[in-house]
C-alpha positions in Angstrom: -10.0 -37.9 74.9 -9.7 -34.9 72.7 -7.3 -34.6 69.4 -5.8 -31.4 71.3 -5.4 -33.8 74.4 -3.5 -36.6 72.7 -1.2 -34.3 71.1 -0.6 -32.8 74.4 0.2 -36.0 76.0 2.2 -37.1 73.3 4.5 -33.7 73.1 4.8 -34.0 76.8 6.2 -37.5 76.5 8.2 -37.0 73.4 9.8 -34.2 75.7 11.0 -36.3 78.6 12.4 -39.0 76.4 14.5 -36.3 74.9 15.3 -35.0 77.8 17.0 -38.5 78.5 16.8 -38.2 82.5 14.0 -41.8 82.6 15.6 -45.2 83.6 15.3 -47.7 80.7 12.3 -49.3 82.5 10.5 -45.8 82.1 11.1 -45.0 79.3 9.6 -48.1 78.1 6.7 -48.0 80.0 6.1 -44.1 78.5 6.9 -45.2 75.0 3.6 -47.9 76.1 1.6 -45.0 77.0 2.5 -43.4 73.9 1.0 -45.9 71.5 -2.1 -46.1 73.9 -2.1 -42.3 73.1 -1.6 -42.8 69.3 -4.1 -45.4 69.2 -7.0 -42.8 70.7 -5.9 -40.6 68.6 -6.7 -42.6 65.6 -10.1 -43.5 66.5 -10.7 -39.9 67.8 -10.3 -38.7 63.7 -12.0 -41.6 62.8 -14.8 -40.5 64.4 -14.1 -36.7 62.9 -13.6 -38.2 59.3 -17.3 -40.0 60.1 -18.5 -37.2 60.9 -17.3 -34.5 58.8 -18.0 -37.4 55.7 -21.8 -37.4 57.2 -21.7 -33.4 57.2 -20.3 -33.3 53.9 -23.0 -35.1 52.1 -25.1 -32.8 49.7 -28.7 -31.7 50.4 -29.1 -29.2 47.6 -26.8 -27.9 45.2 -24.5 -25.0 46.3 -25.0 -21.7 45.2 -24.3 -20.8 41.9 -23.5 -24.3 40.8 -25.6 -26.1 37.8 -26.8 -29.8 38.9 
């Protein structure tokens, strides 16, 4: 799941528990999905952080700048 699809999911929920129209059992049950959701979030810019930290490491000096 994306970082754009988490957030998605996670507005959409955060908007029907305002909304205050879910029985108590559903509500608790969506806020369940909602740490699922936060949780593969997490690992989701985990992996980015890897991968931008693996992208970020220097192979030659950037232009204009003295080693």
């Amino acid at each position: 799941m994306t970082l754009e699809e988490v957030i998605a999911r996670l507005e959409e929920a955060a908007g029907r528990l305002r909304a205050g129209a879910l029985a108590p059992e559903e509500a608790a049950a969506l806020v369940e999905e909602c740490a699922l959701a936060a949780a593969e979030g997490s690992a989701e810019l985990e992996r980015l952080a890897r991968v931008a930290a693996s992208d970020d490491a220097p192979t030659a000096p950037a232009p204009g700048r003295l080693v």
